[in-house]
C-alpha positions as CSV (number, residue, x, y, z in Angstrom):
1,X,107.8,-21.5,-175.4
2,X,109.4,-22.4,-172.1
3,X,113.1,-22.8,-171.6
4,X,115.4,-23.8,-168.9
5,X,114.7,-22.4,-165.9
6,X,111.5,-21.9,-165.7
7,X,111.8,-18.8,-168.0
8,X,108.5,-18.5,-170.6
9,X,109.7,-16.9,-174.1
10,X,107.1,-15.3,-176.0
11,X,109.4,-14.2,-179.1
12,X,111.0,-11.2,-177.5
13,X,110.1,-8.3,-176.3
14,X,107.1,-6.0,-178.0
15,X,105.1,-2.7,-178.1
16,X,101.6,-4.0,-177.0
17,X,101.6,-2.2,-173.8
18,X,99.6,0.9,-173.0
19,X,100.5,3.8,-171.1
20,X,97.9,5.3,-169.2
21,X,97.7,3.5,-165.9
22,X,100.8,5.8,-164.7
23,X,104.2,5.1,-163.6
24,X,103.3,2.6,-161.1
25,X,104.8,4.5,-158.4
26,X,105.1,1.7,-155.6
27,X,107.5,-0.4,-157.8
28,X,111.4,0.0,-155.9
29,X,114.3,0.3,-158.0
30,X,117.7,-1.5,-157.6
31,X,120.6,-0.8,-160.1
32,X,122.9,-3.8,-160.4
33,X,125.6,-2.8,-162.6
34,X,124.3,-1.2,-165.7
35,X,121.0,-2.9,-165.1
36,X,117.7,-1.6,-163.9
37,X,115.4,-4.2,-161.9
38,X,111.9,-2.8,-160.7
39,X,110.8,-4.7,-157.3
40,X,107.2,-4.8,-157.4
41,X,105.8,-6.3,-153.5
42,X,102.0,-7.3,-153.6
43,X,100.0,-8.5,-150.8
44,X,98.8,-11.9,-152.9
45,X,95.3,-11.5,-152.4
46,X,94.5,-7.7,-153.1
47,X,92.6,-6.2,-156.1
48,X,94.9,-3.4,-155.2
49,X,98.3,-5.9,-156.4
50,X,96.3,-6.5,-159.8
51,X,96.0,-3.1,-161.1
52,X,99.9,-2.4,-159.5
53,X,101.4,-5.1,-161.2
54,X,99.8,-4.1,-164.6
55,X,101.0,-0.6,-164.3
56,X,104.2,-1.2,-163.3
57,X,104.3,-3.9,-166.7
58,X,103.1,-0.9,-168.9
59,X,105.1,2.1,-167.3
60,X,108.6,0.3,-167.1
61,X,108.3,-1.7,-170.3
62,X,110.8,-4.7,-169.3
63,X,113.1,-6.9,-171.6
64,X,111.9,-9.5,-168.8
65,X,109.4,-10.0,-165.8
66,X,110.3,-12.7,-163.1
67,X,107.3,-13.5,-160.6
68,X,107.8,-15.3,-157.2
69,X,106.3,-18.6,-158.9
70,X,107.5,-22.0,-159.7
71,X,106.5,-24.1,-162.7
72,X,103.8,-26.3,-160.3
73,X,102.0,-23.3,-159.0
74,X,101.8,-21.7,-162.5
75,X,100.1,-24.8,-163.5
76,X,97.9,-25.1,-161.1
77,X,96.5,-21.5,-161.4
78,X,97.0,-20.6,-164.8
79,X,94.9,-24.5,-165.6
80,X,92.9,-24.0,-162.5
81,X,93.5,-27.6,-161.9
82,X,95.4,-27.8,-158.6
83,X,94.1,-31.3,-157.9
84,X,93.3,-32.6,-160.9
85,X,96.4,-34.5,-161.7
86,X,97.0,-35.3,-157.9
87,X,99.3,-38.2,-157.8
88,X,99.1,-40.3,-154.5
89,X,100.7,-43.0,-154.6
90,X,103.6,-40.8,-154.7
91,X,102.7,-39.0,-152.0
92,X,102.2,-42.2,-149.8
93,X,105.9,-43.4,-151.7
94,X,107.5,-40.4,-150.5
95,X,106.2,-39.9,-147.2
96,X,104.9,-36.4,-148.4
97,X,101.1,-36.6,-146.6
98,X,102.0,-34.2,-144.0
99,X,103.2,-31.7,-146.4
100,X,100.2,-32.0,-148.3
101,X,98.0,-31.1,-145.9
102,X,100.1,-27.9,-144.7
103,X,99.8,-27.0,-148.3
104,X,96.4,-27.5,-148.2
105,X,95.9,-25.7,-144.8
106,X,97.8,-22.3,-146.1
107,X,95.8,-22.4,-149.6
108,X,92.7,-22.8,-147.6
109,X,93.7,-19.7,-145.2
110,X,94.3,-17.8,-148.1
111,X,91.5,-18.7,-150.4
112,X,89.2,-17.3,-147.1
113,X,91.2,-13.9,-147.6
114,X,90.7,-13.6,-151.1
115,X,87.0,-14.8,-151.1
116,X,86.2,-11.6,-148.7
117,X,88.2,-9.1,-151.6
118,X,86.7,-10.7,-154.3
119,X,90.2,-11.8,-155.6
120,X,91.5,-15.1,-155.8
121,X,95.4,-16.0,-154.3
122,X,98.0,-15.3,-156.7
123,X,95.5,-13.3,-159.2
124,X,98.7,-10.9,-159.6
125,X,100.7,-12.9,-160.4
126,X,99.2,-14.5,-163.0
127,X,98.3,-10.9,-164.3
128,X,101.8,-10.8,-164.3
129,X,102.7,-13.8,-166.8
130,X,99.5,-12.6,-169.2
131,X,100.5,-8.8,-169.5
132,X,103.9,-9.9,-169.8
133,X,103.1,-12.4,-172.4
134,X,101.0,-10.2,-174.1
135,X,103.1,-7.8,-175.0
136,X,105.9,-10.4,-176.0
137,X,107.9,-10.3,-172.9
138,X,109.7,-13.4,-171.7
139,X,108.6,-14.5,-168.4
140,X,110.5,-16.2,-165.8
141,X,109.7,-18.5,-162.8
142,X,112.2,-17.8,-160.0
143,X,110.8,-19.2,-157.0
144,X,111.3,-22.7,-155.3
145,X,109.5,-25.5,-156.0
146,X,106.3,-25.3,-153.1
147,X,107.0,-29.0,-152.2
148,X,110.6,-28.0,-151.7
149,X,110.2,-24.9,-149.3
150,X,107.6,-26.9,-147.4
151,X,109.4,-30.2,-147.1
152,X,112.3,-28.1,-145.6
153,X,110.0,-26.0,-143.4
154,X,108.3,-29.4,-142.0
155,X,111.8,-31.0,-141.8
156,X,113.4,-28.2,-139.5
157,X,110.9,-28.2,-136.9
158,X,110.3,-29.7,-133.4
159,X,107.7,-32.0,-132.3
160,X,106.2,-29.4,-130.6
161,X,106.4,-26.8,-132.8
162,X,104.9,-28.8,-135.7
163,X,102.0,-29.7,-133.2
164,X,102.1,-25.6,-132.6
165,X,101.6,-24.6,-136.2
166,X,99.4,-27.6,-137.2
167,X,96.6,-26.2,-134.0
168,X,97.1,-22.7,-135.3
169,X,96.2,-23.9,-138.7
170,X,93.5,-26.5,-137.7
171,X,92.1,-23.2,-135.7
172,X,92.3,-20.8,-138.8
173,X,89.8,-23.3,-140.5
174,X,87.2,-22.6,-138.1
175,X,87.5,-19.1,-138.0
176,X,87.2,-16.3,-140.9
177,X,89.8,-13.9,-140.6
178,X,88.7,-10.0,-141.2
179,X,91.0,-7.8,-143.6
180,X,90.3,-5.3,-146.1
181,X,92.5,-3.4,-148.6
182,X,92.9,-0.5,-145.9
183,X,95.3,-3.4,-143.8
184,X,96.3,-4.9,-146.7
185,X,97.5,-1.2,-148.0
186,X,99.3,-1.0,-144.4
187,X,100.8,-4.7,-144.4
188,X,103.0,-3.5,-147.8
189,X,104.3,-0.9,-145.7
190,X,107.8,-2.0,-144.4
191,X,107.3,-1.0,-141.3
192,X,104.3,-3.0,-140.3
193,X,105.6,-5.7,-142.2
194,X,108.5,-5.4,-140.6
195,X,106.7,-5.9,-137.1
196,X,104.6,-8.6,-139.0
197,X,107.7,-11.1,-139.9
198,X,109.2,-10.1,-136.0
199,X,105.9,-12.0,-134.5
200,X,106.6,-14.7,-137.1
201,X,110.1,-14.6,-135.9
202,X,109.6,-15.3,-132.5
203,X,106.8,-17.6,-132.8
204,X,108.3,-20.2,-135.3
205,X,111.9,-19.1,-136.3
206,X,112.2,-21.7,-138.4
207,X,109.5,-21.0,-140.3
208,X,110.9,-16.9,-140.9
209,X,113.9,-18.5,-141.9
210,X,112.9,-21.3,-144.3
211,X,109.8,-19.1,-145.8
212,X,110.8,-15.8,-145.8
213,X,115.3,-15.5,-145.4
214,X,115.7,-18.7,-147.7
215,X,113.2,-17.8,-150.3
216,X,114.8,-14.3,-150.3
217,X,117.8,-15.3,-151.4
218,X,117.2,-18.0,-153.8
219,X,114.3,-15.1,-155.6
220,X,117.1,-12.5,-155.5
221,X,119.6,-15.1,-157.1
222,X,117.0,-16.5,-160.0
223,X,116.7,-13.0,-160.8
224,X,120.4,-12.3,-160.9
225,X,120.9,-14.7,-163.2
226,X,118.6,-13.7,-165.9
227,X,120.6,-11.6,-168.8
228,X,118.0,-9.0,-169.6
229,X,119.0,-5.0,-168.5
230,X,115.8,-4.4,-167.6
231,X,113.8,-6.6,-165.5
232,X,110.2,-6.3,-163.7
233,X,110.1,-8.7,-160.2
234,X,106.5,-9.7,-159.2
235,X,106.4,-11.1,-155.9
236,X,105.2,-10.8,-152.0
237,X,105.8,-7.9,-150.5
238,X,107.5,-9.5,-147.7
239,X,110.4,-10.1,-150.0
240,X,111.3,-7.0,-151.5
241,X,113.6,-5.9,-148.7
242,X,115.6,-8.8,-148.4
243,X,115.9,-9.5,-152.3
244,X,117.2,-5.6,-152.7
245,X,119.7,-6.0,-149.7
246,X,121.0,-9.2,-151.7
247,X,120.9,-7.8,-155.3
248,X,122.8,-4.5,-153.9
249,X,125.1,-6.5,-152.1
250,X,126.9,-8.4,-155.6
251,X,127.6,-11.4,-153.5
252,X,126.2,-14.9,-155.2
253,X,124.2,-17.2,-154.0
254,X,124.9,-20.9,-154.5
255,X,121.1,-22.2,-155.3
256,X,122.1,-26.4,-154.6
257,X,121.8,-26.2,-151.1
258,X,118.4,-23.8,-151.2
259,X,117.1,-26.8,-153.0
260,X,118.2,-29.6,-150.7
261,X,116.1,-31.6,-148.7
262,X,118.2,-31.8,-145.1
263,X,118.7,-35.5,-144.3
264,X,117.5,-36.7,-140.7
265,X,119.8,-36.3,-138.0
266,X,121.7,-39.0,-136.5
267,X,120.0,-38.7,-133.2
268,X,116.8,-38.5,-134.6
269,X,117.6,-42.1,-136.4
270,X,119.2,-43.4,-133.3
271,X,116.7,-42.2,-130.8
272,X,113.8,-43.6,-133.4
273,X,115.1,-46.8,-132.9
274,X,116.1,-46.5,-129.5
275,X,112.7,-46.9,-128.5
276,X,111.4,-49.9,-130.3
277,X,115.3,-51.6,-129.3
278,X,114.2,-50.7,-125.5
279,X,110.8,-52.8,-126.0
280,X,111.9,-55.4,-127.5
281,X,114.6,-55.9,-125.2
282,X,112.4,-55.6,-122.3
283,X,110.0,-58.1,-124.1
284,X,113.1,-60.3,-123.9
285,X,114.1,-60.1,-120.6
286,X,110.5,-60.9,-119.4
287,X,110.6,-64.4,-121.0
288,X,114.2,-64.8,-119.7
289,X,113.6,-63.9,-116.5
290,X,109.6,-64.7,-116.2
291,X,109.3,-67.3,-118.4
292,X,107.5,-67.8,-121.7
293,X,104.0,-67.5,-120.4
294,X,104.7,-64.2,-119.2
295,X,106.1,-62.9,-122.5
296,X,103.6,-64.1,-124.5
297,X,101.0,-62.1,-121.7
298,X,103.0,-58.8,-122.4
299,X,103.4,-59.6,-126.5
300,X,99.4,-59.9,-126.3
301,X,99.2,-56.8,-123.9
302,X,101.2,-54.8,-126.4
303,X,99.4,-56.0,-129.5
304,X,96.1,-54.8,-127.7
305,X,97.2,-51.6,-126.7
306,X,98.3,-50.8,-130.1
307,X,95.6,-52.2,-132.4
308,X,92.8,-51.2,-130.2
309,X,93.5,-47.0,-130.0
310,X,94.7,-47.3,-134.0
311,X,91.6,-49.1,-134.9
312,X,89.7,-46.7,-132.8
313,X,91.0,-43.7,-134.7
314,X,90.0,-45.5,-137.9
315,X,86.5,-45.8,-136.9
316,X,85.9,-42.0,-135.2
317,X,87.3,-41.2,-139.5
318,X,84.6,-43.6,-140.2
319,X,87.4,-45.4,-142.4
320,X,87.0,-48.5,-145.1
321,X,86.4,-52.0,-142.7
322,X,89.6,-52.9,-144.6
323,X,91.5,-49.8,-143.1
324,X,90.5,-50.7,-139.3
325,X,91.8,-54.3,-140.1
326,X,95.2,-52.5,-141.1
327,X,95.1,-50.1,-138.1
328,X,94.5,-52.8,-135.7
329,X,97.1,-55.6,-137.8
330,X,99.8,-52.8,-138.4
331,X,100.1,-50.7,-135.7
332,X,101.9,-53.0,-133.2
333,X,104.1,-54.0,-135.7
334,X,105.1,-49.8,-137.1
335,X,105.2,-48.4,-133.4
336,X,108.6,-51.2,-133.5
337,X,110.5,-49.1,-136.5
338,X,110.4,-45.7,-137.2
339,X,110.8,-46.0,-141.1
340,X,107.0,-45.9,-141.5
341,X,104.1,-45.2,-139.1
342,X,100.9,-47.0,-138.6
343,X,99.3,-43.6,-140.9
344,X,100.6,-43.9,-143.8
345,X,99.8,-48.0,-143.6
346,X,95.9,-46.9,-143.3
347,X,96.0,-43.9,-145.2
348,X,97.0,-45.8,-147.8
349,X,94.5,-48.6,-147.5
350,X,92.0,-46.5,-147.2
351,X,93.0,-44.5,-150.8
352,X,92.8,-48.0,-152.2
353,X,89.5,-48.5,-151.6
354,X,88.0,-45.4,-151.2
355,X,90.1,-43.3,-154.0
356,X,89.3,-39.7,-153.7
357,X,86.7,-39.2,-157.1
358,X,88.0,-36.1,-159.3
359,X,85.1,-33.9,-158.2
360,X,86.0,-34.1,-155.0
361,X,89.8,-33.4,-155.1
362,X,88.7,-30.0,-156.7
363,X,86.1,-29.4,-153.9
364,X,88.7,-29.7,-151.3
365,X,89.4,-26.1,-150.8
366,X,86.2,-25.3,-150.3
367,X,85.1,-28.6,-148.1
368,X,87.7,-27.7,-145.7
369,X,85.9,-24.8,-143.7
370,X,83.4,-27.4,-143.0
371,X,83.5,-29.5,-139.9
372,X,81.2,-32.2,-141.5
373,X,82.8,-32.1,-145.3
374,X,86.1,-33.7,-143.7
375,X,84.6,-37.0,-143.5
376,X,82.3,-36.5,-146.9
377,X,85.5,-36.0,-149.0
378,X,87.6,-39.1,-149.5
379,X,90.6,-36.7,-149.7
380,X,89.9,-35.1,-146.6
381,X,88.7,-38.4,-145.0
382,X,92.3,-39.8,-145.5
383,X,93.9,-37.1,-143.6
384,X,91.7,-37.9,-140.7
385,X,92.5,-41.6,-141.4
386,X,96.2,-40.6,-141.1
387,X,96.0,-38.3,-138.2
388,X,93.4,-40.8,-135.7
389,X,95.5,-43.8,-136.7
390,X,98.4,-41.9,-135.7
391,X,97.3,-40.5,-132.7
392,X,95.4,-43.9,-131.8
393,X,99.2,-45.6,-132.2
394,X,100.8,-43.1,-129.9
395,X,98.7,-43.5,-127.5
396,X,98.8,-47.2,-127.6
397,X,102.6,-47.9,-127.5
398,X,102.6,-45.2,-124.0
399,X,100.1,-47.5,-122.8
400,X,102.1,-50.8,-124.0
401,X,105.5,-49.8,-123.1
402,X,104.3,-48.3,-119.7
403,X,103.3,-52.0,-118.7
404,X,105.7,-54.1,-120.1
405,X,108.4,-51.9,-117.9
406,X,106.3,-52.3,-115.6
407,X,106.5,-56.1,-115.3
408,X,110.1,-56.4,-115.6
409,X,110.5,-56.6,-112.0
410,X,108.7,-59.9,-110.9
């Protein structure tokens, strides 16, 4: 039975557990009060977590076991259908395409490490909610919603360092990264995984601080709240330090903000429309100054250098002929407002009338390691859509706004 909060009951706590897989020794304990809550860390994608997380289920016999999940990614691998029920047309309605795809990218990176261990991401923790469940113990959810963390994580970033991550992921795709339990046994050791999140630090702070500092406290807090004395935490090992230093600590955490999505800046909204006012403007002033022949020549200039590059990028995705109409129609008209980009126009076409077929959506995991599969699924095929298009429309309005500046002076 699921209640509020993404807490599973299973009608209290039993006596199904056994008790010969030891005292699951790695498990850290932090005393809040007159409570007793066991940390377990696990490296996500070792067979090594499994057997831990067990143990420490069947040593430490808890009135409650939280695990660093939330109630979409308990779905998805607990149903084993992550794509299955893939909504999007609410993707395109909330602008959400490019946090798809970084989801996509990180699930893919990890699915590579657990394909070489023989144990798929997040196997321990949902060995967690089963041993748990099995015994009668209540299970809770505690961590924040995926779409949340990455939306936030996405929405915190620079240009550049969103262009930054997206190569490093786009370049993890081609390449198969080598780990075995040996490093996976060293990265749950604080040190190393103390030098681990200081190269994540300086590389993309934002990221540490949205993934990792965020997450720590709103885990810590989820487990707070929950009324049990003693409590069993499953999750990454790159939490348990900070969620101990927060539990010890007694001070609350106030969970609405952890779960906001941060609004645009001002700037950001003024320079987005600074750009297009600048054009426009200038567009103006020609047929002031010039006359309306000369307008007209930089209106068709810009229409040109807009459509053609978009267009472009829909043909190198080998998109719909419907979608390189809307590229080439759309384009001059989106790089003039910044509340939606020429993308999301053709992306959208294209999932019109190529919708992405259900055997496809589940294959895209496993398509993505494969230079030529990008433009075989329909999924895929409307990232590339989005991404060309994009690109193509970038380069276009340089081009376009390059020369009608250019023929302001007579």
């Amino acid at each position: 039975m699921r209640t509020q909060g993404g807490q599973r009951d299973s009608g209290g706590t039993g006596d199904a557990l056994d008790q010969d897989s030891g005292a699951a020794q790695d498990a850290l304990r932090v005393t809040v009060g007159d409570r007793e809550i066991f940390l377990v860390g696990t490296a996500h994608v070792s067979r090594e977590s499994v057997e831990e997380v067990r143990a420490a289920i069947q040593a430490h016999r808890p009135e409650r076991v939280c695990v660093e999940l939330d109630e979409g990614r308990f779905e998805a691998l607990s149903n084993n259908q992550r794509f299955d029920d893939l909504d999007l047309r609410e993707v395109f309605r909330r602008r959400q395409l490019a946090t798809l795809l970084l989801n996509l990218l990180l699930a893919h990176y990890q699915r590579q490490l657990g394909d070489q261990l023989g144990v798929p991401p997040g196997t321990e923790l949902l060995e967690a909610t089963r041993a748990a469940e099995a015994a009668g113990i209540p299970v809770s959810l505690v961590d924040r919603d995926i779409r949340i963390t990455l939306r936030r994580a996405w929405g915190a970033m620079r240009w550049f360092q969103k262009f930054h991550l997206a190569a490093s992921l786009l370049t993890a795709l081609v390449s198969r990264p080598e780990i075995d339990e040996e490093q996976l046994r060293e990265l749950r050791q604080q040190d190393a995984l103390g030098g681990l999140m200081e190269e994540l630090g300086e590389a993309f702070p934002v990221l540490k601080r949205v993934l990792i500092d965020e997450r720590d406290h709103y885990l810590a807090e989820q487990i707070r709240r929950t009324s049990e004395r003693t409590v069993v935490a499953v999750v990454g090992a790159g939490h348990i330090e900070g969620i101990r230093r927060i539990l010890t600590s007694g001070e609350p955490v106030a969970l609405e903000p952890l779960e906001a999505i941060p609004p645009t800046a001002r700037w950001g909204h003024a320079l987005g429309w600074s750009i297009p006012a600048l054009i426009v403007t200038a567009l103006v002033w020609i047929g002031v100054r010039q006359g309306a022949d000369a307008a007209q020549h930089n209106v068709g200039y810009w229409i040109l250098a807009n459509g053609i590059p978009a267009a472009a990028g829909a043909f190198l995705a080998r998109a719909h002929p419907a979608t390189l109409a809307a590229a080439f129609t759309a384009a001059p008209l989106t790089s003039l407002t910044p509340v939606i980009g020429v993308g999301y126009v053709t992306a959208f076409v294209q999932s019109y009338f190529r919708p992405p077929l259900v055997r496809e959506l589940r294959g895209t995991l496993d398509a993505m390691g494969h230079f030529r599969e990008w433009w075989r699924n329909r999924l895929l095929q409307i990232f590339l859509v989005f991404g060309l298009t994009t690109v193509g429309s970038l380069l276009g309005t340089a081009l376009g706004a390059a020369e009608i500046f250019r023929n302001l002076a007579p």
